[in-house]
C-alpha positions in Angstrom: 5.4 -19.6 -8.4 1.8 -19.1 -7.9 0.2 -15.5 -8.8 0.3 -13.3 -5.2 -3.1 -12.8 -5.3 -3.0 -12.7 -1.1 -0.2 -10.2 -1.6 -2.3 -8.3 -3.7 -5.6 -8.5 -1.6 -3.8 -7.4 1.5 -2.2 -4.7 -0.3 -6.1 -3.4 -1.9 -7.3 -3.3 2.0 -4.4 -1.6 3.7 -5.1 1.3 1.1 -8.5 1.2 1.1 -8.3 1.4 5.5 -5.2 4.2 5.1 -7.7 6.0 2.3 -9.0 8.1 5.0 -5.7 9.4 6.2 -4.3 10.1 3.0 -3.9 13.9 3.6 -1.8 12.9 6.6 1.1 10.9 4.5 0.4 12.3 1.3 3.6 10.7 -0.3 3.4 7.5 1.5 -0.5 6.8 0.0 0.6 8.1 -3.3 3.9 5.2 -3.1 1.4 2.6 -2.1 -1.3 3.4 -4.9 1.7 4.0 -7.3 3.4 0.3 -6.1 0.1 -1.6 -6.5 -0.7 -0.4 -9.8 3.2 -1.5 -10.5 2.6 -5.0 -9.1 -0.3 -5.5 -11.3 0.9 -4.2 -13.9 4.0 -6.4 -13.5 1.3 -9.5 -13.4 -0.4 -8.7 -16.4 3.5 -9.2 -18.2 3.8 -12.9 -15.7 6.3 -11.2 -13.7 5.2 -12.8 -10.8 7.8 -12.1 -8.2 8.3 -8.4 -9.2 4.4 -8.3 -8.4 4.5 -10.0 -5.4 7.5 -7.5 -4.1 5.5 -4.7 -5.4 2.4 -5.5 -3.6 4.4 -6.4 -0.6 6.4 -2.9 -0.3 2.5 -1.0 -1.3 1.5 -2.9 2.1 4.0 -1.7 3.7 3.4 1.7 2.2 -0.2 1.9 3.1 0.8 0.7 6.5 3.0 3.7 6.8 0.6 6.2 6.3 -1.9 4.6 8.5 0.5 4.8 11.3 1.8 8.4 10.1 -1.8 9.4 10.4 -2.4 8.2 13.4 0.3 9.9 14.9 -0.6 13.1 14.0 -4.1 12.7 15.4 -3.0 11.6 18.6 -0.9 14.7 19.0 -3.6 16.6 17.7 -5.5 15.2 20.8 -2.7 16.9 23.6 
């Protein structure tokens, strides 16, 4: 299995672009940061799949708090 260096790249931008609404999802950023250092941490040992899963759940994490912050903007906005 090839290293998930896409996995890992798309998990890098959706928590550089949810950065910003941190404060918002507070635990959600913190997962995501915490998951991404685990996936590459996991493919510093080779453990290729646990990164890739790792990198793929950050995503999501990030992803998460993006959406999470955007909620609480748009019902700021009422």
């Amino acid at each position: 299995m090839p290293p998930p260096a896409a996995e890992l790249a798309q998990a890098r931008a959706a928590i550089e672009q949810a950065q910003p609404a941190a404060h918002y999802a507070p635990a959600e950023f913190a997962a995501a940061q915490k998951k991404l250092d685990l996936a590459e941490q996991s493919l510093r040992r080779d453990e290729r799949v646990q990164a890739r899963r790792l990198a793929e759940q950050a995503e999501a994490d990030a992803r998460l708090a993006s959406a999470m912050a955007e909620n609480e903007r748009a019902r700021g906005l009422r």
